[in-house]
C-alpha positions in Angstrom: 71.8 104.3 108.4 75.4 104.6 109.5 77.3 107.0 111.3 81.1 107.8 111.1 82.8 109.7 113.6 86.9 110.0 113.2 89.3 111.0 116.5 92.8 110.8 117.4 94.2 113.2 114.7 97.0 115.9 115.6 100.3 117.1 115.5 103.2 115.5 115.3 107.2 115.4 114.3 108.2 114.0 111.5 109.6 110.0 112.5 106.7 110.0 114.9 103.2 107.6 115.2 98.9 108.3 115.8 96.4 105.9 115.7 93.3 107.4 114.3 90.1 106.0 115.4 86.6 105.6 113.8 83.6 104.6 115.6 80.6 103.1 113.8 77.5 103.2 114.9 74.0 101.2 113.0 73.4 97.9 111.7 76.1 95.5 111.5 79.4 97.0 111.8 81.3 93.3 111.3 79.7 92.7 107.4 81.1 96.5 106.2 84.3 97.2 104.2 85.8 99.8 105.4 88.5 102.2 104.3 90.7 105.2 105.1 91.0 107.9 103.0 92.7 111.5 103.1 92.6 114.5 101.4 95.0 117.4 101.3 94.4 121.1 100.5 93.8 121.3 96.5 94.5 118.2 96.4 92.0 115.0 95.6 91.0 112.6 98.1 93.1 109.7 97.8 93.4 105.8 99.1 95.0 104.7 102.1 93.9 101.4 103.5 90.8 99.4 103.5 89.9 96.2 105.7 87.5 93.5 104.0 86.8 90.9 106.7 89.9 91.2 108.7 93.8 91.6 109.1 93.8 88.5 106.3 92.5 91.1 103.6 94.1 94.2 103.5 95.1 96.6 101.0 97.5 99.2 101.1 98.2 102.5 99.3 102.1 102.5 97.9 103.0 105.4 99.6 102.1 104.5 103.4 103.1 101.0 102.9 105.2 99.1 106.0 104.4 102.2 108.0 100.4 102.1 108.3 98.5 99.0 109.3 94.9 99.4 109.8 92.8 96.9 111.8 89.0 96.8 113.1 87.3 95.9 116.2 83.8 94.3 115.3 82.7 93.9 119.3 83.6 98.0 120.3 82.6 99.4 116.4 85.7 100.5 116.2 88.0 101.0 112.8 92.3 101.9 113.7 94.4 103.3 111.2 98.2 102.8 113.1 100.4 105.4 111.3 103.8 104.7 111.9 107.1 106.7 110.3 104.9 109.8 109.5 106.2 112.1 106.9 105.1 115.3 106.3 103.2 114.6 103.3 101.1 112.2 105.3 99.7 116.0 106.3 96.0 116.0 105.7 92.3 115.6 106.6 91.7 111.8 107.0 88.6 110.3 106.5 86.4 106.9 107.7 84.6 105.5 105.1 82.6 102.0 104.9 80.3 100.4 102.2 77.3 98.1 102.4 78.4 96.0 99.3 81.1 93.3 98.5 82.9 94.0 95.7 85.1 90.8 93.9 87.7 93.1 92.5 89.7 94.6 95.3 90.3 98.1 93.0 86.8 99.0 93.9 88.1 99.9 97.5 91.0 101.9 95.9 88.2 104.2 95.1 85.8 106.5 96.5 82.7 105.9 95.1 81.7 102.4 96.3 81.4 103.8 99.6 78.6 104.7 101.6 79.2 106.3 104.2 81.7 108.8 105.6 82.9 110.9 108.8 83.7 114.2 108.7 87.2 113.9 108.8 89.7 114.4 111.3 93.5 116.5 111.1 96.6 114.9 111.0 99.7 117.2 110.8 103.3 115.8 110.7 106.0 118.9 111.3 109.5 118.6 109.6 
């Protein structure tokens, strides 16, 4: 199986940057998709970036656009989500997710569902 474990979540001002980390651990890390999700009290958890292969297919939600890049490192496990310009409703839990299966259509890593596996989640709070 795989395991997900987030870090690098905190507090910050708004205008500042994080870089959240995930680190993988089991079977192949370098043939997963992978994506960032977060979720927000009463709120659903929602899309933020996924990696296919690498920095040549990415996909981005609308509202972190230009300010969030993520990125993987296949030879450390690692996932990055670079978080840039943060706002306070970037405020949330933020998850790691990653899924065993290619999917053809890139809306099926808009969503939660195709993935696997998940982290428990790690705190980011932006302060006005």
């Amino acid at each position: 199986q795989v395991q997900l474990v987030e870090s690098g979540g905190g507090l910050v001002q708004a205008g500042g940057s994080l870089r959240l980390s995930c680190a993988a651990s089991g079977r192949t890390f370098s043939s997963y998709p992978m994506g960032w999700f977060r979720q927000a009290p009463g709120k659903e958890r929602e899309f933020v970036a996924a990696i296919i292969w690498s920095a040549d297919n990415t996909y981005y939600a609308d509202s972190v656009k230009g300010r969030f890049t993520i990125s993987r490192d296949n030879a450390k496990n690692t996932l990055y989500l670079q978080m840039n310009s943060l706002k306070p409703e970037d405020t949330a839990v933020y998850y790691c997710a990653a899924t065993e299966t290619y999917y053809s259509g890139s809306y099926y890593y808009y969503r939660t569902e195709p993935y696997d596996y998940w982290g428990q989640g790690t705190q980011v709070t932006v302060s006005s």
